[in-house]
C-alpha positions in Angstrom: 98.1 143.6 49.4 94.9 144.8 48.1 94.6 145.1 44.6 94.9 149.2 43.5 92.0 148.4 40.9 89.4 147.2 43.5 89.8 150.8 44.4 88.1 152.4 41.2 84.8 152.2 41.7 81.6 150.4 43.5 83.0 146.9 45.6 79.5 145.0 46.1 78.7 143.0 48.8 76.3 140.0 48.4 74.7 138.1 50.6 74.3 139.8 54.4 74.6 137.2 57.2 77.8 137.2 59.2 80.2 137.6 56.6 78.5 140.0 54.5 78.2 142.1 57.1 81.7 141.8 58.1 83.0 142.7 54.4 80.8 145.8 54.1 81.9 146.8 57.8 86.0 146.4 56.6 85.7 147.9 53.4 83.9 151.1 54.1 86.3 151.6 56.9 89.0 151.4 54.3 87.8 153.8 52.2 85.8 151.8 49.3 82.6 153.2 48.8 80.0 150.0 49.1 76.8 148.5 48.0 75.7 145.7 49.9 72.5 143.4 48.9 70.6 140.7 50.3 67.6 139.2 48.6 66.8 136.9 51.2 67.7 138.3 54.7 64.8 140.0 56.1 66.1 139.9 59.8 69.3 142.5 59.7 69.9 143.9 63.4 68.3 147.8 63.3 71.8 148.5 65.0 73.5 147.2 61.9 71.3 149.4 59.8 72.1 152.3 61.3 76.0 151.5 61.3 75.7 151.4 57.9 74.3 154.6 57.3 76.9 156.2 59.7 79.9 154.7 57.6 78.2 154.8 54.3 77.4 151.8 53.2 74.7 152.0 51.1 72.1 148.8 51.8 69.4 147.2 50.0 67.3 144.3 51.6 65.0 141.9 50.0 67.0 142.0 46.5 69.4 143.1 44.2 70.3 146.1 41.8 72.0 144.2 38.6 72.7 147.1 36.6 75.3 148.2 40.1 76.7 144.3 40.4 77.5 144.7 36.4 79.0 148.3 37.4 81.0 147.3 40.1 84.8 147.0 40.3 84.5 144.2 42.5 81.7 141.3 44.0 82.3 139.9 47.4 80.2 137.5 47.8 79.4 135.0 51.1 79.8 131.9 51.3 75.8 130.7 51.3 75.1 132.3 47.5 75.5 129.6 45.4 77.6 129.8 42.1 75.2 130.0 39.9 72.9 132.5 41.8 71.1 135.1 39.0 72.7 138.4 40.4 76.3 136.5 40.4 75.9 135.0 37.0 75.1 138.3 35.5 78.5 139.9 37.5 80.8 137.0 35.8 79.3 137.9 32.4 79.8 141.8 32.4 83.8 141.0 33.3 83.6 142.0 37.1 85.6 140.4 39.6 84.7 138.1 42.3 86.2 136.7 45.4 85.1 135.3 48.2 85.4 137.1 51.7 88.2 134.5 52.9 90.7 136.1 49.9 89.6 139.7 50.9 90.6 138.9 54.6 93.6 137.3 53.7 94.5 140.1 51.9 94.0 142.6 54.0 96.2 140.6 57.1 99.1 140.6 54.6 101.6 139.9 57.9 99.7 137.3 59.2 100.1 133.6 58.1 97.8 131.4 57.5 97.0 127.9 58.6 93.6 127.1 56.4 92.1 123.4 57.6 89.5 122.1 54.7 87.8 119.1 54.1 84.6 117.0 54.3 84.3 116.0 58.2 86.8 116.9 60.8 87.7 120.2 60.4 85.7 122.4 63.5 87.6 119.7 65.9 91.2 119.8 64.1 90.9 123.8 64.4 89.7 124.0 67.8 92.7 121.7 68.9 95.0 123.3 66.9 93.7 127.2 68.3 93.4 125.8 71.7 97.3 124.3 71.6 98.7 127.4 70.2 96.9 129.8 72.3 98.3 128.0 75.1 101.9 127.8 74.0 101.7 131.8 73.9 101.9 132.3 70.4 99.9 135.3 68.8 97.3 133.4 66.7 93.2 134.0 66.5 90.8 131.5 65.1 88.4 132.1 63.0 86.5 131.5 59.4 84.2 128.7 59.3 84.6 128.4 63.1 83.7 131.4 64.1 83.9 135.1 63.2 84.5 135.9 59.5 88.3 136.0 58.9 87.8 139.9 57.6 86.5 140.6 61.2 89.9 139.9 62.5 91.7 142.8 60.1 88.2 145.1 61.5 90.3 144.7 64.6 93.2 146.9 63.0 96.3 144.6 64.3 97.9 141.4 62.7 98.4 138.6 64.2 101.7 136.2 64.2 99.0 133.5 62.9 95.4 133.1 61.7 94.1 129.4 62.1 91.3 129.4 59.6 88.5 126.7 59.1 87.4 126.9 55.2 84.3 124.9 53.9 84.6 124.4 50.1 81.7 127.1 49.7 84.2 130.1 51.1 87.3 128.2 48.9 85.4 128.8 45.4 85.6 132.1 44.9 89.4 132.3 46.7 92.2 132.5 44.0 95.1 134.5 45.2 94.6 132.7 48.8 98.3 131.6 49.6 98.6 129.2 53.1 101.5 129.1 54.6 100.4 125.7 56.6 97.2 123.4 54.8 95.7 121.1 56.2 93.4 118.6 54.3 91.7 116.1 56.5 89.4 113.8 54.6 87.1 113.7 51.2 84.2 112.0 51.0 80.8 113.3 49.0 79.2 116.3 50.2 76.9 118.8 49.4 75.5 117.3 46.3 72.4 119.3 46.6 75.1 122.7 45.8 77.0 121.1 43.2 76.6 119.1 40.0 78.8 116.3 41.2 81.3 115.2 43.5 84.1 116.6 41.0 83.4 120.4 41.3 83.1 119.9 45.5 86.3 118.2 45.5 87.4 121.0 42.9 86.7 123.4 45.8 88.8 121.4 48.2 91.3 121.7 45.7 91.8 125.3 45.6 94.1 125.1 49.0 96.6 124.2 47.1 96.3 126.7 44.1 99.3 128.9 45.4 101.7 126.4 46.6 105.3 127.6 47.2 108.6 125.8 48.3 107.8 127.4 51.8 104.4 126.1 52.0 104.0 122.9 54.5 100.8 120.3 54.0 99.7 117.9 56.9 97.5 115.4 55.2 96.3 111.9 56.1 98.7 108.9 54.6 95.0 106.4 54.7 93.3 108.5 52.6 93.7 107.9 48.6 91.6 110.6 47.3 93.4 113.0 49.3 96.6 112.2 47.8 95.1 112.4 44.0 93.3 115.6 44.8 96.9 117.4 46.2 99.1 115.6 43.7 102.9 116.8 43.8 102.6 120.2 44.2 105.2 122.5 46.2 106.0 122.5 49.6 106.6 120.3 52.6 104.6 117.4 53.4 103.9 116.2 56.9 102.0 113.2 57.1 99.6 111.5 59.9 98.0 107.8 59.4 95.8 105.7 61.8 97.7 102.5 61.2 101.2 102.9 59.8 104.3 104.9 61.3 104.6 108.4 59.7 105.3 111.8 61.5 102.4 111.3 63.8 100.3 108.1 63.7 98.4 105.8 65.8 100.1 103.3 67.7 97.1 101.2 67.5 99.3 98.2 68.9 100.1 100.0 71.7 97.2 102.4 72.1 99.2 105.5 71.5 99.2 108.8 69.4 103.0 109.1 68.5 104.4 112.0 67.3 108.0 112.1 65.5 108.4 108.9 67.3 107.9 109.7 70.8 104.6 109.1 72.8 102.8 111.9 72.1 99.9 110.8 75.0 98.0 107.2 75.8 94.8 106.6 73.7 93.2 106.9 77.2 93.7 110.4 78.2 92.6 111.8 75.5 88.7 112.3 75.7 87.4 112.5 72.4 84.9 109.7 71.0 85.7 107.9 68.2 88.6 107.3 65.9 87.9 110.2 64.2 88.8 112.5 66.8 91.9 110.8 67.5 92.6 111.6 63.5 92.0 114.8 64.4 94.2 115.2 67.1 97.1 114.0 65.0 96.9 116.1 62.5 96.1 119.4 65.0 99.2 117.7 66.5 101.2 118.2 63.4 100.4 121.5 62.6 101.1 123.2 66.0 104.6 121.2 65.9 104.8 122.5 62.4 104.8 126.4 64.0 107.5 125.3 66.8 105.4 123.8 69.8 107.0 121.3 71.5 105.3 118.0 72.2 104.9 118.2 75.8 102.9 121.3 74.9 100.8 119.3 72.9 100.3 117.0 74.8 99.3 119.3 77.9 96.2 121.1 75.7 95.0 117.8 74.0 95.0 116.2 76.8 92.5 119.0 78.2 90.3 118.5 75.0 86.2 118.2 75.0 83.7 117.6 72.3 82.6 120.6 71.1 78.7 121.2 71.0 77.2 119.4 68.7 79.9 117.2 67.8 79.7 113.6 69.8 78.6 115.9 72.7 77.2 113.4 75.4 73.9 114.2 77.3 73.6 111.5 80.3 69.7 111.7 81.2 68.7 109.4 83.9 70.3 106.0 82.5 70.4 106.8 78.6 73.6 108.8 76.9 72.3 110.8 74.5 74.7 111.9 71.8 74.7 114.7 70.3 76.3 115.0 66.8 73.6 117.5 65.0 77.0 119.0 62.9 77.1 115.4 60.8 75.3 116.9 58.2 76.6 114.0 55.3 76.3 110.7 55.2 80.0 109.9 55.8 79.8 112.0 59.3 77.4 109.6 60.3 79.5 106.6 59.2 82.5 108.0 61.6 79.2 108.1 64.3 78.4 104.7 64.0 82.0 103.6 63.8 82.5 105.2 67.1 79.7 103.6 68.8 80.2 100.4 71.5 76.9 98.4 72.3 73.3 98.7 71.9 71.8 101.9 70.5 69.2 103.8 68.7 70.0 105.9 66.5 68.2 108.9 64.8 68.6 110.7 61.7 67.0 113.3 59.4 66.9 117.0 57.9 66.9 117.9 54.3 68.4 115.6 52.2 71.9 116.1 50.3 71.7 114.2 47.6 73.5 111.1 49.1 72.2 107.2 49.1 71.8 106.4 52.8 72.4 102.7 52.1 75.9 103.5 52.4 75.2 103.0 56.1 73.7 99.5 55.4 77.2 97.4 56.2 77.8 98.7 59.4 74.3 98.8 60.6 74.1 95.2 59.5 73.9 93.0 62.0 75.5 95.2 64.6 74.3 97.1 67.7 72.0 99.8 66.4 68.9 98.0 67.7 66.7 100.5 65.7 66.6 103.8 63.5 64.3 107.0 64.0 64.0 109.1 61.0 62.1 112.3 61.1 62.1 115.6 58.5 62.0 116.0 54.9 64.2 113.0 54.1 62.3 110.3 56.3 60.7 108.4 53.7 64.4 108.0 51.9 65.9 106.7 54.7 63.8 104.4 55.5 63.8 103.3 51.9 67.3 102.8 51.8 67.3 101.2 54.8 64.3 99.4 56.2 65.1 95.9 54.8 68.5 96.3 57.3 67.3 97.2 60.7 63.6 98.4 61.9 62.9 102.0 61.0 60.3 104.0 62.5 59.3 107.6 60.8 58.5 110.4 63.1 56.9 113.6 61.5 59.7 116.1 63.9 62.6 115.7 66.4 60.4 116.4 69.2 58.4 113.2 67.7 61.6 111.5 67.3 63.6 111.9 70.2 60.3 110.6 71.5 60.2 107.3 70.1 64.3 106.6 70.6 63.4 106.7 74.3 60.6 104.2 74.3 63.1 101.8 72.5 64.3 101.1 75.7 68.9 101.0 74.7 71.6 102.6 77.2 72.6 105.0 74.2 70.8 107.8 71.7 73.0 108.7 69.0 71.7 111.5 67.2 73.6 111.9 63.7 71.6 113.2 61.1 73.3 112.8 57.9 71.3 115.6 56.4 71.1 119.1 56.9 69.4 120.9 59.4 67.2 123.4 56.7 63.6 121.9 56.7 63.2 122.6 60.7 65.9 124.6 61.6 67.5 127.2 60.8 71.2 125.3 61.2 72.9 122.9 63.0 73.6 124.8 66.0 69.9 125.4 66.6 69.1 121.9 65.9 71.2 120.8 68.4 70.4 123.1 70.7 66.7 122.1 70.4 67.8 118.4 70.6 69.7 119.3 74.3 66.4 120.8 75.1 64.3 117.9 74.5 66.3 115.7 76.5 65.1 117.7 79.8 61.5 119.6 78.3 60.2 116.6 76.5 
C-alpha cells in the first residue's frame, strides 16, 4: 500500500527517460501533485510535454530546483542517476525519502506477485523464458522492468495482474527497500559496473537487496555452481530451489546424457533447445524452475522452451554470404564476453570495444590462449586498453569505429564474427540496442 505520508506534500521525480516519465504519469493520476526534473534530457517528446501540462505535472528540463527536492515528501528517482548525483545527495541530507521507481510500482500492484530476476549476465534471457512459458500456460502475468516498460507502467494500466515477472539491474534495486518478491531469482555475480560504484562490494550490495524482505512464503531459485551467490543470499527465509550445470539438483544439466532435467524427469534434449552457449542452457533451467515454481507443468515447459530464440542482441546470428556474424552488443562486462567466447566452436574473430567499465580485459587471456579466436578487433574509447591487456595473447588490430571494425574482422578471412564488446555502448552509441542495431546494419550497408 502506499505510504499515507508520501501524500503530504511535493513527490519529485528525477531523471525523465522511460521510467521517469512513467512515475510522473502514475502519480499525478493518483492524485499527488508532482515536480519532475531532468538536467540532462533535452529530447522529451512535445506530446509528453503537453500531457504533463494537462495532468499537472509541473516539468523542468535541463536541471534541477534543490530548494523543491529538499521540500519534497518524497524523491523518485530512475534508475540512470547515480547515488551520489548533487540534486540526490542534497535530498538524503534534508531527511526526504527516496525510492526507486521499482518499490513505487510494486507498491502500487499490491495484488500482484512478484517474480524479480537480478544479477550480472543472464537476466533479459531467464525473463523472456520465464514470460514467454507463463504466457503460454494461460496464466495472468506481464513482463516488464529492465525488460521492457517500467514496472509503474503496468499499475498506469489500472488492473493487477495474477503475476509481474520483473528484470531488476542492481541500479533500479538501490533505492528499493520495502520491495517484497514472492519468487527471486539470482542468476550469477561477477564484477560489473565499476565505473558506478566504488567497488565490487556496494554492486553486489545492490544485488543483495532482493533478499532484504524475505519471508517463510518467499521461494529463491539460484544456481548450486555459483559460490558467491550462496555468500551473497546466506540463510535467509524462504524456500530454496536450486539449478546446477553439473550436479543433480531440482533442475540440472545432464551433461552425461545431454539433457536439461527437471525434478528428475527429462525436461528436453540439449538439442532442441536453440540457444548458444552454456549460458543459455543456465538460463533455461532456472526460467524452468520458476515457472514450475507458479504451477506449470513440465510438458508446458518444455513446449515454450523448446520454441526459444536469441533475443536481439544477445548471441543473435547474422549469416552474410559464408561468415556468421554474432551479435552479442548486450555483453556489456567482461564476464558476458567470457560466456561469448566459452560458447564459441572453431575459428573466429572476435571484436570488442565501448567505454570502458573499469574491468582488466586480461581476464579473457586463458581462454583466448591458444584457442580459436584467430584475431581481436578493438575499436572505441577502450581500444588502446584492450589491446594492452591483451596483445602479447593473440594479434590485436585497433580500429578508430565499428564501421572501421566490422571492416577489418571481414578481411581476416574466419567462418565466424563474434561481436561481444565487454564495454559499454556510451562513447558511440547511445545504448546497446542502437549499437547492435547499427552492427546488423553494417553487415548488409558496409
Amino acid at each position: 500500500m502506499i505510504p499515507p505520508r508520501w501524500r503530504e506534500g511535493e513527490v519529485a521525480v528525477l531523471g525523465l527517460a522511460r521510467t521517469g516519465i512513467a512515475a510522473a504519469r502514475w502519480l499525478a493520476n493518483n492524485g499527488f501533485s508532482v515536480y519532475a526534473s531532468d538536467a540532462s534530457n533535452p529530447s522529451i517528446p512535445d506530446d509528453v510535454v503537453r500531457e504533463f501540462g494537462e495532468i499537472g505535472v509541473d516539468s523542468h528540463i535541463g536541471g534541477h530546483d534543490i530548494s523543491r527536492l529538499e521540500a519534497a515528501s518524497l524523491v523518485v528517482v530512475s534508475p540512470g542517476i547515480p547515488p551520489d548525483a548533487t540534486p540526490l545527495v542534497a535530498a538524503r541530507e534534508a531527511g526526504v525519502e527516496v525510492v526507486a521507481e521499482l518499490e513505487l510500482a510494486a507498491l502500487a500492484l499490491e495484488a500482484t506477485r512478484l517474480v524479480v530476476i537480478t544479477g550480472t549476465n543472464g537476466k533479459t534471457t531467464t525473463t523472456h523464458l520465464i514470460g514467454e512459458t507463463l504466457a503460454d500456460a494461460g496464466v495472468d502475468s506481464v513482463v516488464a522492468g529492465n525488460i521492457g516498460d517500467p514496472l509503474i507502467a503496468v499499475a498506469s494500466e489500472g488492473r493487477s495482474p495474477d503475476w509481474a515477472i520483473v528484470e531488476a539491474s542492481s541500479f533500479q534495486l538501490h533505492d528499493c527497500h520495502a520491495l517484497r518478491a514472492d519468487v527471486g531469482v539470482l542468476t550469477n555475480l561477477a564484477p560489473d559496473h565499476l565505473d558506478r560504484y566504488p567497488g565490487v562490494a556496494e554492486y553486489y550490495a545492490d544485488k543483495k537487496r532482493l533478499f532484504q524482505n524475505a519471508s517463510d512464503e518467499s521461494v529463491w531459485i539460484t544456481c548450486a555452481d555459483d559460490a558467491l551467490v550462496a555468500e551473497l543470499k546466506g540463510d535467509v527465509p524462504g524456500k530454496d530451489r536450486f539449478w546446477s550445470m553439473s550436479n543433480e539438483q531440482p533442475a540440472w544439466f545432464d551433461r552425461a546424457s545431454d539433457r536439461l532435467v527437471l525434478d528428475g524427469h527429462t525436461l528436453l534434449p540439449r538439442s532442441e533447445l536453440g540457444l548458444l552457449g552454456d549460458h543459455n542452457v543456465s538460463n533455461a533451467l532456472a526460467a524452468a524452475l520458476v515457472c514450475s515454481s507458479i504451477g506449470v507443468g513440465p510438458d508446458g515447459i518444455a513446449t515454450s522452451i523448446k520454441q526459444a530464440v536469441s533475443l536481439p542482441h544477445r548471441m543473435e546470428v547474422v549469416t552474410v554470404g559464408n561468415v556468421r556474424w554474432i551479435n552479442d552488443s548486450k555483453a556489456t562486462n567482461v564476464s558476458s564476453t567470457s560466456v561469448a567466447i566459452a560458447a564459441m566452436g572453431g575459428r573466429y574473430v572476435l571484436i570488442m570495444g565501448g567505454r570502458h567499465k573499469g574491468e582488466s580485459y586480461s581476464l579473457l587471456g586463458p581462454q583466448l590462449t591458444g584457442g580459436d579466436c584467430v584475431g581481436l578487433v578493438a575499436f572505441g574509447e577502450s581500444a588502446e586498453a584492450i589491446r594492452s591487456d591483451l596483445v602479447g595473447i593473440l594479434p590485436v588490430r585497433v580500429a578508430e569505429n565499428l564501421e572501421n571494425a566490422v571492416s577489418c574482422a571481414a578481411s581476416l578471412d574466419a567462418p565466424t564474427v563474434l561481436f561481444s564488446p565487454a564495454c559499454s555502448s556510451f562513447d558511440q552509441f547511445d545504448n546497446y540496442e542502437h549499437r547492435g542495431a547499427e552492427f546488423k546494419r553494417l553487415l548488409v550497408s558496409p
